[in-house]
RODOLO-797120 format. One record per residue (C-alpha): x, y, z. Coordinates in pm, whole numbers, padded with zeros to 5 digits, always signed. Each point is the difference from the previous one (the first is absolute). Layout:
% residues N
XYZ
...
This chain:
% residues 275
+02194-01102+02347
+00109+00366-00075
-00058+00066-00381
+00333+00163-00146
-00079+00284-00222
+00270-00115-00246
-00017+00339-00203
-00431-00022+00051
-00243+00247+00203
-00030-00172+00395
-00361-00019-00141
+00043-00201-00323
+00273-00246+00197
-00230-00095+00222
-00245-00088-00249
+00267-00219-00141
+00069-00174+00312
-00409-00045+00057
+00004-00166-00355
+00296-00214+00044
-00127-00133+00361
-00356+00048-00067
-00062+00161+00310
-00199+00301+00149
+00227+00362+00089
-00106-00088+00428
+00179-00369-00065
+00320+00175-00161
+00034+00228+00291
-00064-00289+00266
+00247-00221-00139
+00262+00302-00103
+00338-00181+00145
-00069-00337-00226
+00198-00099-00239
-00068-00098-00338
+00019-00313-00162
+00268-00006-00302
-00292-00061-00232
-00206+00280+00163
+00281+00231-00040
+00024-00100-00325
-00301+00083-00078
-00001+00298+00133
+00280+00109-00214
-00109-00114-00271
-00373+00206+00035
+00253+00339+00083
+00208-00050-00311
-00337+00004-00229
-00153+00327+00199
+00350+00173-00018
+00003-00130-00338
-00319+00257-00043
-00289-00323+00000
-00324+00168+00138
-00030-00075+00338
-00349-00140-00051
+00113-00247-00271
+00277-00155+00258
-00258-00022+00238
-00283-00115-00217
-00259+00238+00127
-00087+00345+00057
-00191+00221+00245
-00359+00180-00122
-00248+00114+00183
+00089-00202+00313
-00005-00311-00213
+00354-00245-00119
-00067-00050-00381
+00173-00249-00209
+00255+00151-00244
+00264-00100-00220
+00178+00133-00330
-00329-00083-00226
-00201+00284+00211
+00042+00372+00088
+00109+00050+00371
-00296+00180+00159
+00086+00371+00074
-00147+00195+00321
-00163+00244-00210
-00234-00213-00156
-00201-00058+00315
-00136+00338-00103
-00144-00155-00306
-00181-00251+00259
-00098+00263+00232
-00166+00200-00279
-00167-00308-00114
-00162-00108+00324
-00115+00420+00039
-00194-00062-00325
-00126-00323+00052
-00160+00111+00326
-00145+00311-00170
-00181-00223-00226
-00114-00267+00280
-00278-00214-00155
-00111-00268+00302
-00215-00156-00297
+00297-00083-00231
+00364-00052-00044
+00240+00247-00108
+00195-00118-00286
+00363+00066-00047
+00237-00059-00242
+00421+00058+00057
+00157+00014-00354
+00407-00167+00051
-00095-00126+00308
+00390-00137+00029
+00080-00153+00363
-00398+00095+00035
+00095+00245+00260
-00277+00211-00042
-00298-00212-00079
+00093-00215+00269
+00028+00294+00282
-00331+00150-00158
-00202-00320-00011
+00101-00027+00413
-00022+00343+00097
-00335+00018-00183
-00105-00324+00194
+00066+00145+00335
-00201+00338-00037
-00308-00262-00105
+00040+00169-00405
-00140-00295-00216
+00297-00013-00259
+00030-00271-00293
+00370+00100-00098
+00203-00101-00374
+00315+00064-00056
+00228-00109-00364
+00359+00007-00098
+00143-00036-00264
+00212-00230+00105
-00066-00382+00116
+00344+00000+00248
-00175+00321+00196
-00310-00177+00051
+00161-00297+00116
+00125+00257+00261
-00301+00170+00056
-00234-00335+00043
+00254-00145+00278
-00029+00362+00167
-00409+00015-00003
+00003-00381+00092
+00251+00065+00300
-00245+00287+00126
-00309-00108-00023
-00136+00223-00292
-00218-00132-00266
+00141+00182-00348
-00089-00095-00349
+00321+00023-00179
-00028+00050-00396
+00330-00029-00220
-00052+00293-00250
+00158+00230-00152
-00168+00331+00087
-00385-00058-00095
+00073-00299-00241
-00138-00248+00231
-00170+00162+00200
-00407-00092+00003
-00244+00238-00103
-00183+00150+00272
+00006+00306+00254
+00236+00106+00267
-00057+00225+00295
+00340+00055+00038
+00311-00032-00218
+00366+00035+00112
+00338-00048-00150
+00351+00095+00089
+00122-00067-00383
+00339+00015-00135
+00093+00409+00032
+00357+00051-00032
+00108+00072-00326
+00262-00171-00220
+00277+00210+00051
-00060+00071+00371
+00375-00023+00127
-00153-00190+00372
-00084-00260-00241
+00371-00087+00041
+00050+00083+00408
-00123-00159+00328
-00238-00225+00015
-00122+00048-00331
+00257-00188-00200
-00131-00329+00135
-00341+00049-00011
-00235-00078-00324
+00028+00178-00289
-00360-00004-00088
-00113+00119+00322
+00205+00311+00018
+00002+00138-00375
-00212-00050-00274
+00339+00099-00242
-00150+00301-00127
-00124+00357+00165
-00121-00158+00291
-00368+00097-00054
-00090-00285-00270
-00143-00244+00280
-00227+00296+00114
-00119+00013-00352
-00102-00334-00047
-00154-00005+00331
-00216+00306-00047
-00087-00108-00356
-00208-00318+00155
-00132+00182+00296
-00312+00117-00217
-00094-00366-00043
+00102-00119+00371
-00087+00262+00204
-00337-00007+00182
-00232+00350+00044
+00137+00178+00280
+00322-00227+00025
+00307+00132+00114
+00368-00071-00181
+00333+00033+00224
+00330+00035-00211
+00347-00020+00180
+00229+00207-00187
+00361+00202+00038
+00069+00311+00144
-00017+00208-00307
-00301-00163-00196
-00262+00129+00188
-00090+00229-00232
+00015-00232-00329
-00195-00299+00185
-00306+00245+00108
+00018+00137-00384
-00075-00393-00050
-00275-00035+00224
-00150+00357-00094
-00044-00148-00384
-00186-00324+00099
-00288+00290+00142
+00078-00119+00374
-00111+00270+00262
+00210+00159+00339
+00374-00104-00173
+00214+00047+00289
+00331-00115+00115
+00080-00072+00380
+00288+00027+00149
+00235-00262+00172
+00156+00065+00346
+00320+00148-00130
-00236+00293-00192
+00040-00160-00332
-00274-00012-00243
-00031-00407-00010
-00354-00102-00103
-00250+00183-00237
-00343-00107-00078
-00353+00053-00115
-00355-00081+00040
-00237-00110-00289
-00324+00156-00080
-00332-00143+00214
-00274-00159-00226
């Protein structure tokens, strides 16, 4: 059953045809000379006309790809990106840095949306033996929805908090904070291209300079962060400089940004003070 590109990348038809037939790439291949069905073929058509149509790929699917793992999305979340892996791979370097055998780490993800991160931490952290009791809020009740079905479907245990920033969020101590906040700012012409235009609102731009959900989230991280705790921002490729100024006023110690694989300056962060 040979997947016609109709207009599509051979990569992103064959997806298609998976979804329509619910079948692995090896079956595909091994049955390439069948024919469809008319309601298969309908389908299928009907799946290329929303991609060419400029639907995310992951939204016709109903999952995406991140860090080896399918996660549950659909048009209340953000579509995981590649390049926030880094902001897990940075996590679990500081976690282990601060490995306590006596007592848990505690983390906190702040918009957790399809729960992505918190998810992929709370396993990752599991499997190097790093005791981890992992939050993570949103904002919105639709993205947790998402991001409950996600940790349920792979085995991680989260506490999910609707809140808006720190409004709901209890009072005690993190180890670790993270967020990948709304960054792009209002007038950000991508807002209206690609993927973009179908994806929420209030998970790409906070409608203003793009720096007023680093604000807020600095502004609690006095009262939430524990001594020696380390805070992970996700930001865009030209606020590295205004998101360390951030972190720099809160008192935090070695601001630095990291890289992601393409060279661009993608997450910045900071440690707080040890008692």
């Amino acid at each position: 059953m040979q997947a016609r590109q109709q207009g599509l990348p051979a990569l992103e038809a064959r997806m298609l045809m998976e979804c329509v037939l619910k079948q692995t790439p090896a079956w595909l291949v091994a049955h390439d000379n069948e024919a469809l069905s008319e309601a298969e073929a309908t389908a299928y058509q009907t799946l290329c006309q929303r991609r060419l149509g400029g639907e995310p790929l992951a939204y016709i699917l109903g999952w995406r790809e991140f860090y080896g793992r399918q996660f549950k999305v659909n048009p209340a979340v953000l579509i995981p990106r590649p390049e926030t892996e880094l902001l897990v791979d940075l996590a679990l370097e500081k976690l282990t840095a601060k490995f306590r055998s006596a007592q848990p780490f505690h983390v906190l993800d702040l918009g957790t949306g399809s729960g992505a991160i918190a998810i992929t931490l709370a396993l990752e952290a599991a499997a190097r033996n790093l005791p981890v009791v992992v939050s993570a809020s949103d904002i919105s009740a639709s993205a947790l929805a998402v991001a409950r079905q996600n940790a349920m479907t792979l085995g991680a245990n989260i506490n999910f908090i609707e809140s808006h920033w720190w409004q709901a969020i209890p009072k005690q101590s993190f180890d670790l904070i993270l967020s990948n906040p709304p960054y792009i700012e209002a007038n950000d012409p991508h807002l209206n291209q690609g993927d973009l235009r179908f994806e929420p609102a209030h998970a790409l731009t906070d409608q203003a300079d793009g720096l007023s959900a680093y604000r807020a989230l600095c502004a609690g991280l006095g009262a939430y962060l524990a001594p020696g705790g380390w805070v992970l921002f996700e930001h865009g490729y030209d606020q590295a400089a205004a998101v360390q100024a951030l972190l720099q006023a809160q008192n935090l110690q070695s601001v630095q940004t990291w890289p992601d694989l393409a060279g661009i300056p993608r997450i910045s962060g900071g440690q707080s003070a040890c008692e």
